[in-house]
C-alpha positions in Angstrom: -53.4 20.4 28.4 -56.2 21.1 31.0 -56.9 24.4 28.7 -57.4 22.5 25.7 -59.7 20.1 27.3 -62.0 22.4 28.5 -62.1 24.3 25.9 -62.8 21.3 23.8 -65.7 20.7 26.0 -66.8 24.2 25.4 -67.0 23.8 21.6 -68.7 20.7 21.9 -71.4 22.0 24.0 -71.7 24.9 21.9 -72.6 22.7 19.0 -74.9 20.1 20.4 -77.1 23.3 21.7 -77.0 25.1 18.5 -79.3 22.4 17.1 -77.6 22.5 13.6 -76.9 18.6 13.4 -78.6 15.9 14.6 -75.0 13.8 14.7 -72.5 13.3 17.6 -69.1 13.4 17.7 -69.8 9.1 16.8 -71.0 9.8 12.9 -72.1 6.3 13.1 -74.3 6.1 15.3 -77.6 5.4 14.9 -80.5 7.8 15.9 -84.3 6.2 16.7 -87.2 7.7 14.9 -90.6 7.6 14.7 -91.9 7.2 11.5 -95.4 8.9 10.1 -95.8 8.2 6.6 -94.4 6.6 3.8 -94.6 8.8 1.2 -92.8 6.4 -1.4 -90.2 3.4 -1.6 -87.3 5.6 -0.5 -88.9 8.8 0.6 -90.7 8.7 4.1 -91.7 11.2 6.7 -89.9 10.7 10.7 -90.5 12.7 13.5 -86.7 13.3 15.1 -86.3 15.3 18.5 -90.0 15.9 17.7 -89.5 17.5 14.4 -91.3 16.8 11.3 -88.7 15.9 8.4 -89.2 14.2 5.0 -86.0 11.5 4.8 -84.6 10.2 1.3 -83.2 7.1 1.4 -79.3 7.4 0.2 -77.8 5.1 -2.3 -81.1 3.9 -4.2 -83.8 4.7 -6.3 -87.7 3.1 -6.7 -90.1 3.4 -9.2 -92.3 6.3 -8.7 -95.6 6.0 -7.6 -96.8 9.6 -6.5 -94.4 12.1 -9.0 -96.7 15.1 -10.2 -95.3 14.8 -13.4 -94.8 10.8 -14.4 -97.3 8.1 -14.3 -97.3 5.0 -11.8 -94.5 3.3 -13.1 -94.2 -0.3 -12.8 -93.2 -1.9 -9.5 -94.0 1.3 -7.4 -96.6 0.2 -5.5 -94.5 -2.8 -4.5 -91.9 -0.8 -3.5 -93.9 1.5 -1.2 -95.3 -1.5 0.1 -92.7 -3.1 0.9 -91.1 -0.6 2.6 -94.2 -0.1 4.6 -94.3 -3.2 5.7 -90.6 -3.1 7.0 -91.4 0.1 9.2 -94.5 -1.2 10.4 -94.4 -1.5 14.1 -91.0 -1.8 14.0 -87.9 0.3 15.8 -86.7 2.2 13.2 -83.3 4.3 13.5 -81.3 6.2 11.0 -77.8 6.5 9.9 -77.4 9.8 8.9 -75.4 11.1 5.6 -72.3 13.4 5.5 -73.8 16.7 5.4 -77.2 15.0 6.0 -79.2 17.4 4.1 -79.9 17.4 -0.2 -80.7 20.4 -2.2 -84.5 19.9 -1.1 -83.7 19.9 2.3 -84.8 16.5 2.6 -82.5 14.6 5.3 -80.5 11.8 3.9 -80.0 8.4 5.8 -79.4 4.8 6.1 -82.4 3.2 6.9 -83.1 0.2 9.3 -85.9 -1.5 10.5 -85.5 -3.5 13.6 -81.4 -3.7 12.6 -82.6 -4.4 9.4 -80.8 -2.5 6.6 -84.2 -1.3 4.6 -82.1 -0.4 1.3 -80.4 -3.9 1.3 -83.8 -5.4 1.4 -85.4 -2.7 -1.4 -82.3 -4.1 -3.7 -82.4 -8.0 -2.8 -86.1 -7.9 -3.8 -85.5 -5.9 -7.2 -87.5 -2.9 -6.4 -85.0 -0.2 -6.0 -82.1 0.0 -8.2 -78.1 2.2 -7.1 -78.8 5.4 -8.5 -77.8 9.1 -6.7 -73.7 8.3 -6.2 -72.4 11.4 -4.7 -69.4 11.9 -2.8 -68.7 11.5 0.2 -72.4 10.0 0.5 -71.2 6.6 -0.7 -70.3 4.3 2.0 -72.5 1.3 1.3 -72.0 1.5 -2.6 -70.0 -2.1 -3.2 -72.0 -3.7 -1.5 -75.5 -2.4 -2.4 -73.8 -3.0 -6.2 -72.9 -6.3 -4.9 -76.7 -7.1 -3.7 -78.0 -5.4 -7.2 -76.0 -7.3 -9.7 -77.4 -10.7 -7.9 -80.9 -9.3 -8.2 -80.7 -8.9 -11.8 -79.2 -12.4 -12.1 -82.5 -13.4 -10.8 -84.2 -11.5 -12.9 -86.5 -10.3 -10.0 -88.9 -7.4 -9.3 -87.6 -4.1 -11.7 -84.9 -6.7 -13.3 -87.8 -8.7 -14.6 -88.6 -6.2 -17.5 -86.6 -5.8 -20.5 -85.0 -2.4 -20.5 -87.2 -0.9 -17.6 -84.4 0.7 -16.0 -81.9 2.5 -17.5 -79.2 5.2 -16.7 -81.2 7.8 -16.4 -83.9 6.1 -14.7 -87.2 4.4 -15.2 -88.7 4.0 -18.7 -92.5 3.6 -18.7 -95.6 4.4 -21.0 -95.5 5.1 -24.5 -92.7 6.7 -26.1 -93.7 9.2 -29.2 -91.8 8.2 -33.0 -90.0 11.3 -34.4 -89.3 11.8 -38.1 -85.9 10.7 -37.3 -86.9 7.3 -35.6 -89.3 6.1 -38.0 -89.1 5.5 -41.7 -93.2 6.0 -41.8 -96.2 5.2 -40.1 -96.2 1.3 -40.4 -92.6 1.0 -39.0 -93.7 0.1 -35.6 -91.4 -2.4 -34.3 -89.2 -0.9 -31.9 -85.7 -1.6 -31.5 -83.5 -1.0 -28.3 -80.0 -1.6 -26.9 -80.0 -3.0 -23.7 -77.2 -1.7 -21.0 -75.3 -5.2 -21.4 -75.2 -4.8 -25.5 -78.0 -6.9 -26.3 -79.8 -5.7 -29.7 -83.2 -6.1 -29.0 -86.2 -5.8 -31.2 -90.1 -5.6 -29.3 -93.3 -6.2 -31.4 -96.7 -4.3 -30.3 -97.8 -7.7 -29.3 -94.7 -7.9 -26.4 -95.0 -7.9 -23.0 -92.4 -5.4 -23.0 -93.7 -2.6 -26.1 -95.2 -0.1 -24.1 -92.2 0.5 -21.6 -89.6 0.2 -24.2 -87.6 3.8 -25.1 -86.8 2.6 -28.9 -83.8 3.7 -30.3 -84.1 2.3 -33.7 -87.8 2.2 -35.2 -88.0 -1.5 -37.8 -90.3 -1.8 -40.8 -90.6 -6.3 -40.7 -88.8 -8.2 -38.3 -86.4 -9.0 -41.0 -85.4 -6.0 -41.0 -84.7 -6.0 -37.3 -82.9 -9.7 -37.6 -80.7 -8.2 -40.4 -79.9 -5.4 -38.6 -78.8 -7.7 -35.6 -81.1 -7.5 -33.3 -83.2 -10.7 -31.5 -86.6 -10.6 -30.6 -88.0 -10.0 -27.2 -88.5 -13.2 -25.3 -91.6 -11.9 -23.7 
C-alpha cells in the first residue's frame, strides 16, 4: 500500500513539472488570470503562469467583429463590449475544458468575471448564441440552452433580428440571386424560412432585407402571400 502511494506521488509530480496541463488533479477548479486584450466577444488574450495564450470561450458564439474575411456583423461591437466591460478591473479565473486546447491551439475555458459566469451573461443579453457542441466539452449546455431560449422570448440583442442567426451562423450583408432563385431581375422580394417554420417574405424597404439569406426569390407580394408566406413585421 505504502508502494503505491509513493509511487502515485511520483507520477503526480512528474506531471505537474512536465508543464503539459495547466489542470490539477481537481478539473474544476478554477485558475486566476490576467487578462490583456479582448480580441472579440468570446475570444480574449490571458497571461497564465506568465504565458501569453489566446482563450475561446466554450459553448457560445458572437457576432464577428474583426474576421479577415466577413464584414462587422450586427451586434459585434456590443458583444466585445460587453465582454470588456465584464473583465474590466475585475478578478478573472478560468475553468478549463477537457483537453483544454482546439485545433488552433487556442485554450478553451469557462469564463468568470468576479464569480460571474461571462457566457451566461453573453447569452442572457442576446449577444452570443450555443453554437460549437463537442463532446466531452459540454458541461454547461442545458443550461446555457435554458438562458438562450429565454433570450429569444425577449426578443433581445441577436434575437431581435429576423433570421440573423441561423445554424450555421450569422447572416449579414447582401446575399447575391442565382438563376435558380430568381424568376428575373424585378423579382426582388425575398422569401425565407425561419428555424421555428415561420414563412417569411422581406421587402427592400424592411428593416430586415439586407441580412436576410432568401431561400425563395417573389415577383408581388401576392405572390409571396399565396405561396404562404407573411410579411416581415419590421
Amino acid at each position: 500500500m505504502l508502494k503505491k502511494k509513493l509511487l502515485v506521488s511520483i507520477i503526480s509530480i512528474v506531471f505537474l513539472m512536465s508543464g503539459c496541463s495547466y489542470l490539477t488533479s481537481n478539473d474544476e477548479q478554477r485558475i486566476p488570470v490576467e487578462v490583456e486584450k479582448v480580441v472579440d466577444g468570446d475570444t480574449i488574450k490571458v497571461r497564465v503562469d506568465g504565458k501569453l495564450e489566446t482563450l475561446r470561450f466554450l459553448l457560445v458564439d458572437t457576432p464577428e467583429s474583426v474576421h479577415p474575411s466577413k464584414p462587422i456583423q450586427p451586434f459585434s461591437k456590443e458583444a466585445s463590449k460587453h465582454t470588456g466591460k465584464m473583465l474590466e478591473d475585475a478578478d478573472v479565473e478560468l475553468e478549463l475544458g477537457i483537453g483544454e486546447r482546439d485545433k488552433y491551439g487556442r485554450l478553451l475555458a469557462y469564463v468568470y468575471a468576479d464569480g460571474q459566469s461571462v457566457q451566461e451573461s453573453l447569452l442572457k443579453n442576446g449577444l452570443a448564441r450555443v453554437a460549437y457542441v463537442f463532446e466531452p466539452n459540454t458541461k454547461y449546455v442545458d443550461h446555457y440552452e435554458s438562458i438562450q431560449e429565454q433570450a429569444q422570448k425577449d426578443g433581445v440583442g441577436i434575437w431581435s433580428i429576423e433570421n440573423y442567426v441561423q445554424e450555421e451562423g450569422y447572416v449579414s450583408g447582401d446575399v447575391e440571386k442565382t438563376d435558380n432563385q430568381a424568376k428575373n431581375e424585378e423579382c426582388t422580394i425575398k422569401g425565407n424560412i425561419s428555424s421555428s417554420g415561420d414563412k417569411i417574405y422581406h421587402l427592400e424597404s424592411g428593416r430586415y432585407y439586407k441580412v436576410t439569406k432568401p431561400e425563395i426569390w417573389f415577383c408581388s407580394e401576392k405572390e409571396a402571400m399565396d405561396s404562404g408566406f407573411r410579411k416581415s413585421k419590421q
